[in-house]
C-alpha positions as CSV (number, residue, x, y, z in Angstrom):
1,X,0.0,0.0,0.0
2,X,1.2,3.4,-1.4
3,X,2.5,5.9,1.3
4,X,1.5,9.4,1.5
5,X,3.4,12.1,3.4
6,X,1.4,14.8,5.0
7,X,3.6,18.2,6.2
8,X,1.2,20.4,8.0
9,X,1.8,23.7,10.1
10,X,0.9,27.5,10.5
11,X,1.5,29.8,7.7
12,X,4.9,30.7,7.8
13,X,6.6,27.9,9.2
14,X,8.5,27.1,6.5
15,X,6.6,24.0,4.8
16,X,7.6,25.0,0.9
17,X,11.3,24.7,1.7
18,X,11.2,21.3,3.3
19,X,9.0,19.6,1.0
20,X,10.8,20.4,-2.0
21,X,14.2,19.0,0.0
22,X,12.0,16.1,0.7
23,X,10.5,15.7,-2.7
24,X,13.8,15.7,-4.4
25,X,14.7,13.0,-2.0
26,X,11.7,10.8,-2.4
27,X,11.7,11.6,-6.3
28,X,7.9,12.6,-6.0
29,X,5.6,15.3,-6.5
30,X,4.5,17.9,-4.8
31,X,0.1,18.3,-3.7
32,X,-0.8,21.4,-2.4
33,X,-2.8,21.7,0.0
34,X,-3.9,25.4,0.3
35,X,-7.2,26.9,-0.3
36,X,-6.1,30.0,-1.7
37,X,-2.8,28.7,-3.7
38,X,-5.4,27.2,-6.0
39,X,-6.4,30.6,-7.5
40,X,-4.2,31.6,-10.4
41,X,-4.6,35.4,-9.6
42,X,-3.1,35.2,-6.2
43,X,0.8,34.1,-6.5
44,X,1.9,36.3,-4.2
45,X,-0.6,37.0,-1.4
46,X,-0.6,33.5,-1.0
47,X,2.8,32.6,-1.0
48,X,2.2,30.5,-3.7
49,X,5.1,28.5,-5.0
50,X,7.4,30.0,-7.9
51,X,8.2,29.1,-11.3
52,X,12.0,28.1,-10.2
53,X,10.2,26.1,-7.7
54,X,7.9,24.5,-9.8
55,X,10.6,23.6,-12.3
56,X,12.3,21.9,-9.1
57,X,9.2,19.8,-8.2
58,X,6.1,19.0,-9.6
59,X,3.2,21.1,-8.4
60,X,-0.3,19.8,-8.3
61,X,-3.2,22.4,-7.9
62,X,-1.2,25.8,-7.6
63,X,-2.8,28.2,-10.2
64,X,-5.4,25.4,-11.4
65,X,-8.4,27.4,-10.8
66,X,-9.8,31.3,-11.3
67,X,-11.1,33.8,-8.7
68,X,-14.4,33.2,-9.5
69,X,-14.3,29.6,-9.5
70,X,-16.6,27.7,-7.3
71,X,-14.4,24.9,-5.1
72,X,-14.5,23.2,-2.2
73,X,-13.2,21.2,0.5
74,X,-15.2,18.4,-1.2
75,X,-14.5,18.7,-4.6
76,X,-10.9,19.1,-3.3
77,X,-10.8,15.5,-1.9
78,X,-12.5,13.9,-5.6
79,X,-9.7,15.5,-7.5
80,X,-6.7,14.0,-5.1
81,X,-8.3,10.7,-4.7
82,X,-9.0,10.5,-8.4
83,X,-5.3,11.8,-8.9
84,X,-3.7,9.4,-6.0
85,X,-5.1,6.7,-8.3
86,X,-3.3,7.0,-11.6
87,X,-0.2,5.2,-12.7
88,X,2.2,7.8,-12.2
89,X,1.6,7.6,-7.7
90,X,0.7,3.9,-8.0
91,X,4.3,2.5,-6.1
92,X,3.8,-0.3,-4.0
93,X,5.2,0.0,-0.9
94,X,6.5,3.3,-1.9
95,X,5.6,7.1,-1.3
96,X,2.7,8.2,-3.5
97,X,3.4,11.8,-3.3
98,X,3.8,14.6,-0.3
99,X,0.5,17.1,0.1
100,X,1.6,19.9,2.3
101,X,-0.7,23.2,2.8
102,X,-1.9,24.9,6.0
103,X,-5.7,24.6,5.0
104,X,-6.8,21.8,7.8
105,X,-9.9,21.1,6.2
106,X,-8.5,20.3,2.8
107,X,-6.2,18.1,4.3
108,X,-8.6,16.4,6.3
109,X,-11.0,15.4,3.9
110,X,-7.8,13.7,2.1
111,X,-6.6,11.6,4.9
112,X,-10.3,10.9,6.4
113,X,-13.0,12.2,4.4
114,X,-15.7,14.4,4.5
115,X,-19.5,13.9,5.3
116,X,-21.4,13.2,1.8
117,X,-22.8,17.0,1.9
118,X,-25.4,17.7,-1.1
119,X,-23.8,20.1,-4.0
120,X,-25.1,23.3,-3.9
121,X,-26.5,24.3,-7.4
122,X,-25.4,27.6,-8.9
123,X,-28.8,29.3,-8.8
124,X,-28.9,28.6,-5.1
125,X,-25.4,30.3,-4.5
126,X,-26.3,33.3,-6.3
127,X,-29.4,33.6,-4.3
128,X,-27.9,33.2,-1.4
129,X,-25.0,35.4,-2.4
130,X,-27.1,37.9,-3.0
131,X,-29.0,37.8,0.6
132,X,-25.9,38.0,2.2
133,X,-25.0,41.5,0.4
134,X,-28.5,42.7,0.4
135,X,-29.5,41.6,4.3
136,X,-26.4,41.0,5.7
137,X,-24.7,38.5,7.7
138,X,-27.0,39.1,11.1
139,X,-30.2,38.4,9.3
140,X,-28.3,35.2,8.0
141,X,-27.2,34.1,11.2
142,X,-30.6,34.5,12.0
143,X,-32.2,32.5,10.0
144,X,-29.6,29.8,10.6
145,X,-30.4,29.9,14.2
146,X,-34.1,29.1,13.7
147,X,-33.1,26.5,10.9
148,X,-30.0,24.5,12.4
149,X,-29.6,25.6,16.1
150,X,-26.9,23.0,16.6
151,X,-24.8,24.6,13.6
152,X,-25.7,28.4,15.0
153,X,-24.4,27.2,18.2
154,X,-20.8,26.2,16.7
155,X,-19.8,27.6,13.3
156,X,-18.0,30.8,13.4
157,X,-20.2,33.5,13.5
158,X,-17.8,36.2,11.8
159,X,-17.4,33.7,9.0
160,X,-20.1,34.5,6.2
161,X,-18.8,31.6,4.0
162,X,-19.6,29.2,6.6
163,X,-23.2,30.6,7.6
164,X,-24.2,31.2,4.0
165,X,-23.0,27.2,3.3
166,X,-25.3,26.0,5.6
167,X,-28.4,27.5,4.7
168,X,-27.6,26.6,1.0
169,X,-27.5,22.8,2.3
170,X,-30.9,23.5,4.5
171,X,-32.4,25.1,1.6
172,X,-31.8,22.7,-0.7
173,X,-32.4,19.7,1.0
174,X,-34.8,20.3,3.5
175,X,-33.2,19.2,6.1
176,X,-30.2,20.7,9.1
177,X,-27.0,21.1,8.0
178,X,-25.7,19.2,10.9
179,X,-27.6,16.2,10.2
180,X,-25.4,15.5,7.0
181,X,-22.0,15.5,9.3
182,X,-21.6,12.0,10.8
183,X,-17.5,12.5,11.4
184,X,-17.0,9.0,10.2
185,X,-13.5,8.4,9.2
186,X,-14.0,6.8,5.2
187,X,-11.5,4.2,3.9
188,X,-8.3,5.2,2.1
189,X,-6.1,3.1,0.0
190,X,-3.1,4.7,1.5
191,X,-1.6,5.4,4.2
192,X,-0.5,8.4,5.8
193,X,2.9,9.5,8.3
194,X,1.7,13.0,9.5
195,X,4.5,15.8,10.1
196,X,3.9,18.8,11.6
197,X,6.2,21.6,11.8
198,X,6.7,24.1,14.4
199,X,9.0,26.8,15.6
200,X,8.9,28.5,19.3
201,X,6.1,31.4,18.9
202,X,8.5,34.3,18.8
203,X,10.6,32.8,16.1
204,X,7.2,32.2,14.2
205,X,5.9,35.7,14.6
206,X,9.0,37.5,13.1
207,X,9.2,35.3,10.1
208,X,5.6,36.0,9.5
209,X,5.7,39.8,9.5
210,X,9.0,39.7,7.7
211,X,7.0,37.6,5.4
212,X,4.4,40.2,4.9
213,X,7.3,43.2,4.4
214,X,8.3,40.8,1.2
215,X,5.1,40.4,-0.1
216,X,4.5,43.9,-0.1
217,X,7.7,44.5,-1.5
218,X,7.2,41.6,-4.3
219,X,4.1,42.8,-5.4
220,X,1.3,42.2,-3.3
221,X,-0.8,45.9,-3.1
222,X,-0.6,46.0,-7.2
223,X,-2.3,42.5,-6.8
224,X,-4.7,43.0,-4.4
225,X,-5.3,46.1,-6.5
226,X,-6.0,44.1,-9.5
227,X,-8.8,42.4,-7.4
228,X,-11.0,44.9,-6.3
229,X,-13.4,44.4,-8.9
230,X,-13.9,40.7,-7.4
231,X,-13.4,41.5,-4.2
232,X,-17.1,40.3,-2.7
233,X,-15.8,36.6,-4.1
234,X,-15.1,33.9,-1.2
235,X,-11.5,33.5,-2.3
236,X,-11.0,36.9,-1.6
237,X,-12.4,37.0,2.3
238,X,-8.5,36.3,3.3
239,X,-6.0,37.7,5.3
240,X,-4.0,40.2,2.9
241,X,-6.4,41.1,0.9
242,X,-9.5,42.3,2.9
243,X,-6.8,44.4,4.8
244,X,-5.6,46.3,1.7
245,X,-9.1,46.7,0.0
246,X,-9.7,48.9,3.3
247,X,-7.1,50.8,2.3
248,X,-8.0,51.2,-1.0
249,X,-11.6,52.4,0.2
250,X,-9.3,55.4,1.9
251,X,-10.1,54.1,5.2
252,X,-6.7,53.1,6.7
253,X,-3.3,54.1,5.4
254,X,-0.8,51.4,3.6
255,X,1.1,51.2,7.1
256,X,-1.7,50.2,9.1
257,X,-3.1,47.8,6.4
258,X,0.3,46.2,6.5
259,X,0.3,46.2,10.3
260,X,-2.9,44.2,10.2
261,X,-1.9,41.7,8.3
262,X,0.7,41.0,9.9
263,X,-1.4,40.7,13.1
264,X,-4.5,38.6,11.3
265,X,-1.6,36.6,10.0
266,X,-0.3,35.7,13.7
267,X,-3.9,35.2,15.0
268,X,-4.5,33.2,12.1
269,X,-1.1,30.9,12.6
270,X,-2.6,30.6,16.2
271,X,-5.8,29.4,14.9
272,X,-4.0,26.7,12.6
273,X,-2.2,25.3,15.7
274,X,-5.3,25.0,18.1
275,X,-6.5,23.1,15.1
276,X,-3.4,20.7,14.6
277,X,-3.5,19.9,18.7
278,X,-6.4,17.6,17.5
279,X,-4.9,15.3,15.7
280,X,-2.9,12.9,17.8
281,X,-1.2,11.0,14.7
282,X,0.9,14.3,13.6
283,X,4.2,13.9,15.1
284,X,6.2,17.2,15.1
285,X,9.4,19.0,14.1
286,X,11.8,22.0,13.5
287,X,11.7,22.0,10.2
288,X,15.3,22.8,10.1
289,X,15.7,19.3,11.4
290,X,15.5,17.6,8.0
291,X,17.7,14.9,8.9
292,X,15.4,14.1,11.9
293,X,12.3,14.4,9.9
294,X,13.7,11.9,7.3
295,X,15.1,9.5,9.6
296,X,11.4,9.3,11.0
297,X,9.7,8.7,7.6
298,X,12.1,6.3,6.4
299,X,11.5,4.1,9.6
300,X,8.2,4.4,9.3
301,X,7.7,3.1,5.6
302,X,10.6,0.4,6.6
303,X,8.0,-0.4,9.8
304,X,4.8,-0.4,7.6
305,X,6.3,-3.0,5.3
């Protein structure tokens, strides 16, 4: 049974580096696992990987789809799945392939699976689209409270792409969006060595808002610039971006959008990490410590043969 290497961890850790060390090791390609690296338009708010990197390793789903793209966590675990299972990742006994990215759900609904949600219809996310601009996100949450009070009680209320998914699923089927998540784990045919990298919090924090500082400088506020015109689309409702369009609107300076970012990137990096405490089979490292990371991964496919 094929092998595949997971390399999880906040924004900013330092995940592209490693995997493309490890991936020239292993001779295999590289998966991405972030939501927003997906969307062609946003190389660099993303931190998506470069061309010289790309020429290093093969890239799967960087740049595959377009801002106004529909995609999701769902449709994300069809494509891996479907591309897990042609010839090129079929080694027996052998690493498929490493998926890194710091979007937990996509890389949850690889290793486990998702709950067989209905697909929302277009028609249905333009209506519901348009309610959220028109009545806003209290009169949504509103509704969703009378509809799935289990959901209201637990889905982030400042998230409007979460509230607005669950009433598409009530509307459309009938029935609460919480009665369509079971949280059974679903077969896979692979397995999976978890790695999670880490650094001590002030470490992290200065990388980050250095990392912002060269975003800016690379490009970033003529991209986020190029967006405005899409800026109501999900994809867009991201740190980096949301920030600057406030500054575009001429209500914070370029300073203070930067500032903010930098903060909702650290808050962000402390969200991914209360996340990852979950998950009991990720085993974690300094991502400097490649030696110690491969070591591990090599006795674990020698102990799972």
């Amino acid at each position: 049974m094929n092998t595949l290497i997971v390399v999880t961890g906040p924004t900013g850790v330092g995940k592209t580096e490693l995997c493309l060390s490890l991936a020239e090791r292993y001779n295999v390609d590289i998966i991405n696992a972030d939501s927003r690296q997906i969307y062609a338009e946003l190389p660099i708010g993303t931190a998506a990987p470069t061309a010289e990197q790309q020429r290093r390793v093969r890239h799967h789903f960087v740049g595959t789809r377009h801002i106004g793209d529909y995609y999701s966590a769902s449709m994300y675990e069809q494509d891996v799945l479907k591309l897990l299972a042609t010839p090129p990742f079929q080694h027996k006994n052998n690493i498929a392939a490493i998926l890194t990215g710091g979007s937990m759900m996509y890389i949850d609904a690889v290793c486990n699976g998702i709950d067989d949600i209905p697909t929302v219809d277009q028609q249905t996310r333009n209506w519901m689209k348009q309610r959220l601009e028109e009545e806003g996100l209290p009169a949504l949450l509103e509704e969703l409270r009378r509809l799935d009070p289990e959901h209201w009680a637990t889905v982030d209320h400042n998230n409007p792409r979460r509230v607005v998914h669950a009433l598409e699923i009530c509307h459309i089927s009938g029935k609460t969006y919480t009665s369509f998540r079971t949280g059974k784990k679903k077969p896979r045919p692979f397995k999976t060595i978890k790695i999670g990298l880490t650094r001590n919090r002030e470490e992290l924090y200065e990388r980050i808002n250095k990392r912002v500082l060269d975003m800016a400088e690379a490009g970033l506020i003529d991209e986020a610039r190029t967006m405005m015109p899409h800026r109501k689309e999900n994809a867009l409702n991201t740190v980096g971006y949301k920030e600057l369009f406030k500054h575009f609107d001429g209500d914070i300076p370029l300073q203070e959008a930067l500032r903010q970012i930098q903060s909702n990137t650290r808050q962000y990096a402390r969200k991914q990490l209360t996340w990852y405490k979950k998950d009991q089979d990720i085993t974690w490292f300094n991502p400097d410590d490649i030696e110690k990371i491969t070591t591990y991964i090599d006795n674990k496919i020698s102990n799972n043969t």
